[in-house]
VOBA-1610 file (N, C-alpha, C; in pm, whole numbers, padded with zeros to 5 digits, always signed):
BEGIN
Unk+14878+04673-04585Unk+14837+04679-04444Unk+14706+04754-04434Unk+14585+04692-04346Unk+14490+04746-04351Unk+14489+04906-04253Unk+14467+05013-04277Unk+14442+05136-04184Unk+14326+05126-04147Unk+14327+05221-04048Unk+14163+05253-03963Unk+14138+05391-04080Unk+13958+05372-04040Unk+13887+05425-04127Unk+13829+05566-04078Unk+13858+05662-04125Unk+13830+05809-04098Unk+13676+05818-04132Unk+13640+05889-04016Unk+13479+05933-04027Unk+13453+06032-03990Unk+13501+06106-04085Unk+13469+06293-04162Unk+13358+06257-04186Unk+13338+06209-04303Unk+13206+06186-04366Unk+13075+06187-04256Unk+13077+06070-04203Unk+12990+06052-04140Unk+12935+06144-04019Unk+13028+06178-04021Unk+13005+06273-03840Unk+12980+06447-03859Unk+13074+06476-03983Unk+13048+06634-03985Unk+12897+06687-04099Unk+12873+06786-04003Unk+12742+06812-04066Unk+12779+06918-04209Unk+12683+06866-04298Unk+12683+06956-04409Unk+12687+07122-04432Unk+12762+07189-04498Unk+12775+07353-04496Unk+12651+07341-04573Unk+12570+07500-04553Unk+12445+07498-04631Unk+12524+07561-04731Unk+12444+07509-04844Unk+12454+07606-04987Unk+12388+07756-05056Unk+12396+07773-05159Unk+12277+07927-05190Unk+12194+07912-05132Unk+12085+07801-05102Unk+11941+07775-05044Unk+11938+07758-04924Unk+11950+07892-04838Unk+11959+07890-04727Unk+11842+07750-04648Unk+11880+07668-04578Unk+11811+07529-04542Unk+11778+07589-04369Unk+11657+07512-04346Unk+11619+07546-04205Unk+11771+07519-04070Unk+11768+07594-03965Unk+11888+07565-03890Unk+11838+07408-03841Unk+11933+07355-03802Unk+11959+07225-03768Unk+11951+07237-03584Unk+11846+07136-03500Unk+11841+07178-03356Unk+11987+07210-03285Unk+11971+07251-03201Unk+12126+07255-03149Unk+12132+07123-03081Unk+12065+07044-03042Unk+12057+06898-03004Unk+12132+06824-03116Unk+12101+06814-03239Unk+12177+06763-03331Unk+12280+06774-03327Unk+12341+06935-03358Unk+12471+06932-03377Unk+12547+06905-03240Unk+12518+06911-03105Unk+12566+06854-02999Unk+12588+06702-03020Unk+12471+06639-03071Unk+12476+06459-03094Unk+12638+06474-03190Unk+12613+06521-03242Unk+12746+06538-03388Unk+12872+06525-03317Unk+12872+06631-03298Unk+13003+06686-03222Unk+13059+06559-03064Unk+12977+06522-03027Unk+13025+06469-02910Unk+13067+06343-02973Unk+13011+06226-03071Unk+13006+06156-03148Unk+13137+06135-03223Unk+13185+06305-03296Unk+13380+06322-03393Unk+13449+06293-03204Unk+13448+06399-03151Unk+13515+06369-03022Unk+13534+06208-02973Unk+13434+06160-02944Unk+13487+06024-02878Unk+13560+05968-02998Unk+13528+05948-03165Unk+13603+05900-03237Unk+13714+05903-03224Unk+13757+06073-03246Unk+13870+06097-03280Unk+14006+06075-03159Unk+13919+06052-02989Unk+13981+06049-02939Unk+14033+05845-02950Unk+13941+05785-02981Unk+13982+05666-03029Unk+14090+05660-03111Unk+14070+05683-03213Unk+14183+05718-03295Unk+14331+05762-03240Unk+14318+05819-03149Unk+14435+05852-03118Unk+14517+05703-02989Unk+14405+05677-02914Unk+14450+05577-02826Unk+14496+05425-02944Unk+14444+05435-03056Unk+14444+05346-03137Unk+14601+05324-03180Unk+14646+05508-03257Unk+14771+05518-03258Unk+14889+05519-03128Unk+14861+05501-03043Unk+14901+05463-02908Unk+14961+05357-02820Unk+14874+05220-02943Unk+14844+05109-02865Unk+14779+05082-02795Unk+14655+05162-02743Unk+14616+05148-02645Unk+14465+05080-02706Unk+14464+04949-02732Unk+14353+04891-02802Unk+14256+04879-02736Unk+14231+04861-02581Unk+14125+04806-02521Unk+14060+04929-02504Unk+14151+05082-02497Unk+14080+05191-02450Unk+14009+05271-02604Unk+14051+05213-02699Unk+13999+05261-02811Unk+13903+05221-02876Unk+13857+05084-02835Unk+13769+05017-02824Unk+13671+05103-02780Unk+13654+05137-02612Unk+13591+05151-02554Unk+13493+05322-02613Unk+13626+05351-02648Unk+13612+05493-02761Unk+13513+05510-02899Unk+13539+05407-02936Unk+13479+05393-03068Unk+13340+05319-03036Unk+13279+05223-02888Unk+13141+05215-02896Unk+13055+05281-02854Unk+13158+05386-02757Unk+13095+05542-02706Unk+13029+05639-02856Unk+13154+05622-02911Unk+13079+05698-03087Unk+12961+05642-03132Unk+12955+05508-03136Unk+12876+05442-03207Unk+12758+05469-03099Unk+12725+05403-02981Unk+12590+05459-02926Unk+12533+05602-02922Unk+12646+05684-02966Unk+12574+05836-02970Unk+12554+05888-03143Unk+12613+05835-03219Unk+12608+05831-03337Unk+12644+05708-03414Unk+12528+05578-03451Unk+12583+05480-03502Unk+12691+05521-03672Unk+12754+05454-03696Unk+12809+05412-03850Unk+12900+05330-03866Unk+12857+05260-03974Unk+12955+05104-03975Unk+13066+05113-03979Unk+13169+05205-03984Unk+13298+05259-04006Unk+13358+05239-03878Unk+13244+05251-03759Unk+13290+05229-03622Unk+13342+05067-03622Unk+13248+04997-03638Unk+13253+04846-03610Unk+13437+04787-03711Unk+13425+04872-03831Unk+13544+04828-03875Unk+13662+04843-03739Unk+13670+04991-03717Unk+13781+05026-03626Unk+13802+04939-03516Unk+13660+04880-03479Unk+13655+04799-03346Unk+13697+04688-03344Unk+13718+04636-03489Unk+13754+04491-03550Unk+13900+04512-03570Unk+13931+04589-03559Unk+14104+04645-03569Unk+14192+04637-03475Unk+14062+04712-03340Unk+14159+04694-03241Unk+14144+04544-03189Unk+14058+04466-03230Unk+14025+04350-03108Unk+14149+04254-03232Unk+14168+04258-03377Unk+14253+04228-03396Unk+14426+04214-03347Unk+14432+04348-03321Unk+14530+04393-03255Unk+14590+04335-03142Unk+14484+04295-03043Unk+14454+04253-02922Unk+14479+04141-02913Unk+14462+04019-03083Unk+14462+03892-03060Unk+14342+03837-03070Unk+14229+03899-03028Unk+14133+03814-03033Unk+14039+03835-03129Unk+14072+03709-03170Unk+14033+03649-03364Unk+13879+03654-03330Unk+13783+03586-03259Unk+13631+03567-03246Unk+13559+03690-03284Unk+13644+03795-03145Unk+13579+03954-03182Unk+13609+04024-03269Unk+13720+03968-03322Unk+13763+04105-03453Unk+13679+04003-03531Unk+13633+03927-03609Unk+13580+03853-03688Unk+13420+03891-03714Unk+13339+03905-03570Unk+13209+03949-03556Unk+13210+04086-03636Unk+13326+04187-03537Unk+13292+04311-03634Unk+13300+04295-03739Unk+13438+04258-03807Unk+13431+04296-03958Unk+13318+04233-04012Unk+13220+04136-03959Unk+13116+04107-04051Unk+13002+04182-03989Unk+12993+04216-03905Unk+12908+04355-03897Unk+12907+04456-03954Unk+13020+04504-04007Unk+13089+04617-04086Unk+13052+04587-04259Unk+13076+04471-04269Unk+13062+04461-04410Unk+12916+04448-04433Unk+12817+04382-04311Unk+12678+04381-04339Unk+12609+04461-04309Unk+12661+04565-04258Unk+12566+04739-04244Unk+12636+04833-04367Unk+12729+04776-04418Unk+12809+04848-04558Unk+12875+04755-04671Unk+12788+04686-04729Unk+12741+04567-04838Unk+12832+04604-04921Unk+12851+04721-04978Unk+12907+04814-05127Unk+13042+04882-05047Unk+13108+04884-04925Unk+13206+04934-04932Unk+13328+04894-05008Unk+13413+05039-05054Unk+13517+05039-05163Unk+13568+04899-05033Unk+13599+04944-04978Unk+13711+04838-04940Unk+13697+04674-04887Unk+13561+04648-04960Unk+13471+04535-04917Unk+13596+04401-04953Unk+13701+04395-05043Unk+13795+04279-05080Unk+13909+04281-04955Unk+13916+04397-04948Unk+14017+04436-04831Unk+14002+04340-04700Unk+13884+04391-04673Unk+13816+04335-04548Unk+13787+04168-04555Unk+13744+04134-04671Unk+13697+04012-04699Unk+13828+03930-04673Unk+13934+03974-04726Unk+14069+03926-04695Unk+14093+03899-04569Unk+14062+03999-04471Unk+14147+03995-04344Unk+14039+03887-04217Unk+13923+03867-04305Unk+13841+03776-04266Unk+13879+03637-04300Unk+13895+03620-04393Unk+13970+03473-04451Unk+14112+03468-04347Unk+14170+03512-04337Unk+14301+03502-04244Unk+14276+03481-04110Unk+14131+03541-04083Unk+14125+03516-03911Unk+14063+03386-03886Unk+13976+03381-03996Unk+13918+03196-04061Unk+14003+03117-04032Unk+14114+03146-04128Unk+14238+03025-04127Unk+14313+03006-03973Unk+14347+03138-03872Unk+14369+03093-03759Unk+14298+03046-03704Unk+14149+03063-03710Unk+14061+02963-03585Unk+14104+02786-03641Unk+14086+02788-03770Unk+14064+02660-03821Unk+14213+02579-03751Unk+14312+02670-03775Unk+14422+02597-03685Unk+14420+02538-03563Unk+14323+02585-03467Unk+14325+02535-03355Unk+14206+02469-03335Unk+14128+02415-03473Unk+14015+02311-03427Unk+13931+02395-03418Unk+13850+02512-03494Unk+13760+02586-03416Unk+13714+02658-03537Unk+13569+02708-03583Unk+13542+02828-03628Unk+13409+02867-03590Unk+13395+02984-03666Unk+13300+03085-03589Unk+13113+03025-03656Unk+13025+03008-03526Unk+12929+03018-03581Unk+12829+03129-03582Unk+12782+03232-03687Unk+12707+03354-03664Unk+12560+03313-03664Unk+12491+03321-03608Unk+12328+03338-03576Unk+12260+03451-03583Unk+12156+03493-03713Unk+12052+03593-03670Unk+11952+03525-03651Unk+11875+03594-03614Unk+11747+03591-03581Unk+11612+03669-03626Unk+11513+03630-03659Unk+11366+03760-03667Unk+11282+03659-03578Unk+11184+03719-03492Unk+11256+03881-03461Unk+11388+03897-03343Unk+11455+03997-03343Unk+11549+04009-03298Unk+11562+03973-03165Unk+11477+03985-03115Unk+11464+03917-02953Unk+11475+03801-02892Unk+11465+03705-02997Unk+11469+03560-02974Unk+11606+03534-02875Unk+11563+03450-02868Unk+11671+03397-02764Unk+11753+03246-02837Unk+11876+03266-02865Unk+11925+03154-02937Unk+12052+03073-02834Unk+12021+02950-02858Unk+12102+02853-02773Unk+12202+02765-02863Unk+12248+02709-02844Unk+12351+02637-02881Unk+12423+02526-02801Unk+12400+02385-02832Unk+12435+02310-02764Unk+12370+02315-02596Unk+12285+02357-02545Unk+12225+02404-02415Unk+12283+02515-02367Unk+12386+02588-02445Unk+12474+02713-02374Unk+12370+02830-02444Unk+12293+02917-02376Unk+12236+03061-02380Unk+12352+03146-02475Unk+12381+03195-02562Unk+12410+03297-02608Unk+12353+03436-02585Unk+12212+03481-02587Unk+12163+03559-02595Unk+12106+03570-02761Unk+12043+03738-02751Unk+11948+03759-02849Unk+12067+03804-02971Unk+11981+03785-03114Unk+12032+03802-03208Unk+12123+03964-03241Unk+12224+03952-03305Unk+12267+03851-03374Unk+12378+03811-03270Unk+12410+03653-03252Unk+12488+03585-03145Unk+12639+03555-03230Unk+12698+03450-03159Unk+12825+03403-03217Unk+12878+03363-03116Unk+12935+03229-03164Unk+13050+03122-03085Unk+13109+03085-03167Unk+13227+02988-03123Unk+13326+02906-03168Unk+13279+02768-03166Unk+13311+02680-03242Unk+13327+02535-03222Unk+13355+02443-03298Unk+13397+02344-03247Unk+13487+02213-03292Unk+13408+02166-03399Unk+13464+02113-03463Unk+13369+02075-03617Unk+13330+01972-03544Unk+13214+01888-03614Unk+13116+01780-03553Unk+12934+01824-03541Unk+12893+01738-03487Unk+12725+01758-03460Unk+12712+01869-03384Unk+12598+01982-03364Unk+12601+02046-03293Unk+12412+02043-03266Unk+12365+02100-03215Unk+12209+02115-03153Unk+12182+02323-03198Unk+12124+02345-03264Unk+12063+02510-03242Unk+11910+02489-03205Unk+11853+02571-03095Unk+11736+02630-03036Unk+11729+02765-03044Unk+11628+02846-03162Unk+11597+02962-03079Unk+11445+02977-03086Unk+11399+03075-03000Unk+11281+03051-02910Unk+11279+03200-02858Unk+11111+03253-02853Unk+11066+03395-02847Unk+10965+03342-02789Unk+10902+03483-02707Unk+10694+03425-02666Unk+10658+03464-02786Unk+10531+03415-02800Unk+10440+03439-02878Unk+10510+03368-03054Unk+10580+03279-03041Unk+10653+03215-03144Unk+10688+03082-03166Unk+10705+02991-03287Unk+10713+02859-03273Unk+10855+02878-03234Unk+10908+02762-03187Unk+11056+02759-03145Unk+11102+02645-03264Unk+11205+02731-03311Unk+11311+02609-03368Unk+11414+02557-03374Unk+11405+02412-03378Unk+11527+02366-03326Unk+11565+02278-03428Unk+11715+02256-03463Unk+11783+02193-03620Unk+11927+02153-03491Unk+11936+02054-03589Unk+12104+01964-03606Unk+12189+01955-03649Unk+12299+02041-03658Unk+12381+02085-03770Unk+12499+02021-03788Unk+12594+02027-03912Unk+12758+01965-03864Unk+12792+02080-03918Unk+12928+02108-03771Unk+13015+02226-03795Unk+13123+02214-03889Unk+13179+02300-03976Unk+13261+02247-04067Unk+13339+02337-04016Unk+13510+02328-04026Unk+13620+02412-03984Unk+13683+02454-04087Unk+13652+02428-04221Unk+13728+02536-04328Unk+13665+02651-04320Unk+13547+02712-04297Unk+13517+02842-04287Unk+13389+02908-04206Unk+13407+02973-04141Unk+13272+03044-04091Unk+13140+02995-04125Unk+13054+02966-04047Unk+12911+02945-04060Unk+12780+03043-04056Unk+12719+03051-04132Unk+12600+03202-04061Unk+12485+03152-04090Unk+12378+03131-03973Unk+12250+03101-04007Unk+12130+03195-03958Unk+12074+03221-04056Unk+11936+03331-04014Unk+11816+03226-04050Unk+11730+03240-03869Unk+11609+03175-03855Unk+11522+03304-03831Unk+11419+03232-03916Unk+11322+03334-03923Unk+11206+03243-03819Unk+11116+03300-03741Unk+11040+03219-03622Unk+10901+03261-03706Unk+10871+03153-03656Unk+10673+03162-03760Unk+10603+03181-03611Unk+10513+03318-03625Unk+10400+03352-03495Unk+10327+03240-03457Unk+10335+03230-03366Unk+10157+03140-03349Unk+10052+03232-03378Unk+09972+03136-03415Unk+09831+03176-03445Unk+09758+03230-03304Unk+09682+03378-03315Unk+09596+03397-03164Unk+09501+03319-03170Unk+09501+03310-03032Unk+09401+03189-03000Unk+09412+03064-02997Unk+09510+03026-03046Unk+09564+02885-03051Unk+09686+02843-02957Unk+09640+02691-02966Unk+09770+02618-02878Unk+09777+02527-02891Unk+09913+02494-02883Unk+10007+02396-02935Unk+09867+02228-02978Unk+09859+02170-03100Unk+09784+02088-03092Unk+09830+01961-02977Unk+09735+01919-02860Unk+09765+01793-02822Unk+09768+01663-02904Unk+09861+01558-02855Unk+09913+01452-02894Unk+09725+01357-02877Unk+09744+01272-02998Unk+09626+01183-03022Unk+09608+01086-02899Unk+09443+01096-02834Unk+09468+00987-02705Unk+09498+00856-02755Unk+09530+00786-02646Unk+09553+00615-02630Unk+09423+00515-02721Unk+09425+00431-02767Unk+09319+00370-02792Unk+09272+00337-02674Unk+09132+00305-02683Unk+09043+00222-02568Unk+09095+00096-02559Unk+09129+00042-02406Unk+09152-00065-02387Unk+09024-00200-02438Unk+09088-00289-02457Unk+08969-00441-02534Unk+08952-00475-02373Unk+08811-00494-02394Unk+08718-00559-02305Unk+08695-00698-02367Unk+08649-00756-02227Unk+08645-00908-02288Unk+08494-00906-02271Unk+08439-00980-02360Unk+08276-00978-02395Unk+08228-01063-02326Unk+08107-01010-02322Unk+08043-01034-02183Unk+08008-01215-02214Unk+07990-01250-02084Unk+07966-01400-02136Unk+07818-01450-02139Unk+07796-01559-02205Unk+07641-01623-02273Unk+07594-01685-02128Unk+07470-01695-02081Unk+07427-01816-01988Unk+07362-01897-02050Unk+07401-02010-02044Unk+07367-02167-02100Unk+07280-02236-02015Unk+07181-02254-02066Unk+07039-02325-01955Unk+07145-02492-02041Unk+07157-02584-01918Unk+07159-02720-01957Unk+07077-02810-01935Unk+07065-02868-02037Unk+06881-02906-02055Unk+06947-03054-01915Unk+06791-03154-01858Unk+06755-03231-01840Unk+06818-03347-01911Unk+06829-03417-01841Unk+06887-03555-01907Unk+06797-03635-01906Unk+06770-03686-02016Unk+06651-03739-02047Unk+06630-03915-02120Unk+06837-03899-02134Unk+06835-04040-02192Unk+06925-04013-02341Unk+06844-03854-02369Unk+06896-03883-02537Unk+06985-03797-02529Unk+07115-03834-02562Unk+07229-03746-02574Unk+07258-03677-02636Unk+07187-03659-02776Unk+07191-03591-02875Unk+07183-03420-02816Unk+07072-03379-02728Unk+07096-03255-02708Unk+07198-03206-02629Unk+07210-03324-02511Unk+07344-03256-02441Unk+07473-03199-02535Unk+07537-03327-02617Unk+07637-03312-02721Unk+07655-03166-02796Unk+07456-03121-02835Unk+07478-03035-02896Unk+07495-02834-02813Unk+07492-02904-02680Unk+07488-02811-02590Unk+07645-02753-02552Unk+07724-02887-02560Unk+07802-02874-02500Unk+07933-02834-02610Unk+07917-02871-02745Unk+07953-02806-02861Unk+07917-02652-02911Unk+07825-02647-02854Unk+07803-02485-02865Unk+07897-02407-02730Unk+07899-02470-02615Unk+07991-02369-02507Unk+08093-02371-02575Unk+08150-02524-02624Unk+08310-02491-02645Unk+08339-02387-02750Unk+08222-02341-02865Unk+08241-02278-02992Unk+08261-02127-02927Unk+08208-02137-02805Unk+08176-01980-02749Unk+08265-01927-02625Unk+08347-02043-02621Unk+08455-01997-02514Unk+08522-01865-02542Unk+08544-01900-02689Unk+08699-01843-02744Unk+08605-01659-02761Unk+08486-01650-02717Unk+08394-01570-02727Unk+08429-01463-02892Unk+08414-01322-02883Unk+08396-01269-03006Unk+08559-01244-03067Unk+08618-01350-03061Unk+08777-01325-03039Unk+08811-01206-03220Unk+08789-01267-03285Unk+08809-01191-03451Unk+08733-01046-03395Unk+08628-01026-03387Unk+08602-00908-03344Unk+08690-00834-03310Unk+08750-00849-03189Unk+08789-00746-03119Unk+08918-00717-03190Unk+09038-00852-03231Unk+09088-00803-03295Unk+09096-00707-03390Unk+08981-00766-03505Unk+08974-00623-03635Unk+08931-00497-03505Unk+08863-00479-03390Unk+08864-00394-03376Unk+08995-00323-03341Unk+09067-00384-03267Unk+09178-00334-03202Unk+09277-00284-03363Unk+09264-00380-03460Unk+09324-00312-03542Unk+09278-00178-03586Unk+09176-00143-03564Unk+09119-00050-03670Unk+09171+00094-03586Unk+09172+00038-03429Unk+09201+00191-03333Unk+09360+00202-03322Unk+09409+00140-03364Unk+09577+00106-03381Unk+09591+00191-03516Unk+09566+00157-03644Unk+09569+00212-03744Unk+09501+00362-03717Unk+09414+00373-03684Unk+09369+00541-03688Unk+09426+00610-03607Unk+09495+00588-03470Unk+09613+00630-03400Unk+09701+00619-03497Unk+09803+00608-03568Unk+09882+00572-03637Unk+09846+00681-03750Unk+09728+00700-03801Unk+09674+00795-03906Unk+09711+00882-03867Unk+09622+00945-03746Unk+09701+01078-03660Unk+09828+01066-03625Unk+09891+01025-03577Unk+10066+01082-03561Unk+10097+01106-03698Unk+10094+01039-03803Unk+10106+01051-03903Unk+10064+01162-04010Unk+09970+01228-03973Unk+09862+01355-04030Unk+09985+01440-03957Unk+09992+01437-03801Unk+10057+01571-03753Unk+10200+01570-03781Unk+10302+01476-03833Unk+10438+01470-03891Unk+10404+01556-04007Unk+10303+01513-04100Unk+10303+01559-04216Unk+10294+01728-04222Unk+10230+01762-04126Unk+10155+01936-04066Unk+10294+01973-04027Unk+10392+01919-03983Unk+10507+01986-03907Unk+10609+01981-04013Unk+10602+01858-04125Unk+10749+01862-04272Unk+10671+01999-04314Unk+10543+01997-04353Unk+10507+02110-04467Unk+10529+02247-04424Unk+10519+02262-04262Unk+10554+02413-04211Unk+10673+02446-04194Unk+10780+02302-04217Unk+10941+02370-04246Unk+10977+02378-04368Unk+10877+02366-04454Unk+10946+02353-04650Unk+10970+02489-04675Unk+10953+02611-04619Unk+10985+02707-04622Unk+11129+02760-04557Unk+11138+02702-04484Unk+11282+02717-04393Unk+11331+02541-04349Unk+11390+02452-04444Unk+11398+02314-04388Unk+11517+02344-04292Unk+11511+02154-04231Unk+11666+02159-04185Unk+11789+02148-04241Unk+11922+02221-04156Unk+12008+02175-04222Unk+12051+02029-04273Unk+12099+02020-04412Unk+12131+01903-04485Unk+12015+01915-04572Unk+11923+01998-04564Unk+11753+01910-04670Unk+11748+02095-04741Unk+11708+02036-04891Unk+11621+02130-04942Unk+11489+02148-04948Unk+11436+02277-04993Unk+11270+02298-04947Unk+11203+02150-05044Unk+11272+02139-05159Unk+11230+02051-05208Unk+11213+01890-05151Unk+11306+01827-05072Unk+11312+01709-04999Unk+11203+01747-04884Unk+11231+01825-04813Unk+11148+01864-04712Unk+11014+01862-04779Unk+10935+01875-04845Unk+10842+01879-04940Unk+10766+01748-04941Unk+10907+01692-05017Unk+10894+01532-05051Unk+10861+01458-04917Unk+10921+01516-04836Unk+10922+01396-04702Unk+10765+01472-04600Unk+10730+01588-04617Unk+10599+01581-04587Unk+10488+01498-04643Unk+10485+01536-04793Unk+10408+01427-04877Unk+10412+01267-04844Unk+10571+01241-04796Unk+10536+01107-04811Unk+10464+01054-04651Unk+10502+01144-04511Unk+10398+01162-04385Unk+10306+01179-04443Unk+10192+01232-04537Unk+10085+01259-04568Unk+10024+01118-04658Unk+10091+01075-04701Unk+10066+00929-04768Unk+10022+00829-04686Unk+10154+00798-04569Unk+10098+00674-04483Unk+10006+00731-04408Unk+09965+00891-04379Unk+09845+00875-04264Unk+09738+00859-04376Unk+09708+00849-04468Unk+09585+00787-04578Unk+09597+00687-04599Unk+09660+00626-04565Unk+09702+00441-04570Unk+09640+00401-04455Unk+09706+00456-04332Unk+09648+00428-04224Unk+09501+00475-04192Unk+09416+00573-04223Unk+09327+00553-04209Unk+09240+00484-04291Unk+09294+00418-04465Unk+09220+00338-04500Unk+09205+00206-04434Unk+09340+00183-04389Unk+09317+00066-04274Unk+09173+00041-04152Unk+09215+00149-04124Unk+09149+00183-03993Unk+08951+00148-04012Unk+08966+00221-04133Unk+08768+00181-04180Unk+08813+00047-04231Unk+08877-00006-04300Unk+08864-00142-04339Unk+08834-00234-04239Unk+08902-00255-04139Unk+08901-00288-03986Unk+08788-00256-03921Unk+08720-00141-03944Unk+08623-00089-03869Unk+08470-00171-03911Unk+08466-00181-04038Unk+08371-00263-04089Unk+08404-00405-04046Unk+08534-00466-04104Unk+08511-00663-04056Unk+08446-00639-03901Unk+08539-00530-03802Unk+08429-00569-03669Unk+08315-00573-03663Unk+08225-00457-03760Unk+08090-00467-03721Unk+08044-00633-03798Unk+08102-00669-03922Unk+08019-00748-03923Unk+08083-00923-03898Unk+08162-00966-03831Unk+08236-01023-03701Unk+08170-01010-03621Unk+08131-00915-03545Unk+08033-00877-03433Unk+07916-00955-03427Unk+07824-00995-03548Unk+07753-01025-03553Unk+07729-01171-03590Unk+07888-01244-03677Unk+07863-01365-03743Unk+07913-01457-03595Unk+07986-01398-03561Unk+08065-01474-03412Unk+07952-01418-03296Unk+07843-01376-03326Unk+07733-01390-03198Unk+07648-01464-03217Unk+07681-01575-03373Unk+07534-01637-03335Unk+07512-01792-03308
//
């Protein structure tokens, strides 16, 4: 059976030794002392039953004197209480402000057990940190608040957003799994000062239709030969600089296409450091490179195109 955790240690101040040591403010030892008091009076409501008020005991200690020994106790009583979510947060608060505690299997145990009840009812815990701590993390469109957060939920797809000023926001797609607890730490990349967000590549220029030829029609004179050849030249020139414009239109299609393509590639390479869930830095890598491929495809297009117009331009004007 797990016990609550005594905090002598932590709370009482050291006897000096031979080397007489400077006195300690009396502010300190007041912080001290008020700090064993609310504990110990926890402790006692604890042995009591009285879980909700021992609770309240033990975060009075902790804001006047933090130590992770608190968060265990607090995970004890909310155990106590029934409620698996909050006793679950502490003890992993407890074990992650005290990495090396003796009783780190102990605890690890009574975490796996509160695992296995959520998982019974369709449900486990998802933990969220954050840098920097202020961020604001969402979940599914529901606000949690700032790091470090935590909810419950049904295994399946889920949506994470978190988002700070002065920070890129990120947002991933996750699947919840219900055999065990989830914990994800996003780290947020600054923006650059002075900068903002790059705008999206404009529209191509709409195709104009080319301007049309005026045709002097000669005199009729008898000999048909010039009319024929008059009137074979309008029809050649109806269809006016038609290849032109196409290669042109291709060429502003493809270099649009270059750019979206350039800025996919700018956005895989700035998550290969932190990808999404399901991808390693390595795929993430791969799949920037290969955005970075077709926008060099596409802009070889784009000059290939760019040249047949100019010289189209000129064989279909004459």
């Amino acid at each position: 059976m797990v016990c609550m955790h005594a905090l002598a240690v932590a709370l009482v101040v050291a006897a000096p030794g031979k080397t007489k040591a400077p006195p300690a403010p009396a502010s300190a030892e007041d912080t001290t002392a008020r700090a064993r008091e609310a504990f110990q009076a926890g402790q006692r409501l604890y042995k009591e039953a009285r879980y909700a008020e021992a609770i309240a005991r033990f975060e009075e200690a902790y804001a006047i004197k933090p130590s992770p020994v608190l968060f265990y106790n607090i995970g004890r009583c909310h155990e106590q209480l029934g409620d698996v979510p909050k006793a679950l947060r502490s003890y992993r608060d407890y074990l992650r402000m005290a990495p090396d505690a003796k009783d780190k299997d102990t605890v690890s145990d009574a975490i796996a057990n509160l695992e296995r009840r959520l998982k019974e009812k369709g449900l486990q815990q998802l933990m969220v940190f954050a840098d920097p701590p202020t961020a604001v993390i969402e979940v599914d469109g529901k606000v949690l608040g700032t790091s470090p957060a935590s909810i419950e939920l049904t295994a399946g797809n889920h949506r994470l957003a978190v988002r700070a000023e002065g920070y890129e926001t990120t947002e991933r797609s996750f699947v919840m799994q219900t055999a065990r607890a989830t914990e994800m730490t996003i780290n947020l990349r600054p923006l650059a000062k002075g900068t903002e967000a790059m705008p999206p590549p404009p529209p191509p220029p709409p195709l104009v239709d080319a301007p049309k030829a005026t045709t002097l029609t000669p005199k009729s004179t008898g000999d048909t030969s010039s009319t024929d050849a008059t009137a074979s030249g309008e029809a050649a020139k109806k269809g006016g600089r038609l290849w032109t414009w196409a290669a042109g239109g291709t060429a502003v299609v493809a270099a649009g296409a270059g750019v979206a393509l350039g800025l996919a590639a700018q956005g895989a390479a700035a998550q290969t450091a932190n990808p999404p869930m399901g991808m390693t830095p390595a795929q993430q890598a791969a799949s920037a490179q290969g955005f970075a491929t077709g926008a060099n495809i596409s802009y070889a297009v784009a000059g290939t195109a760019a040249v047949a117009a100019v010289v189209l331009f000129f064989i279909e004007g004459r």
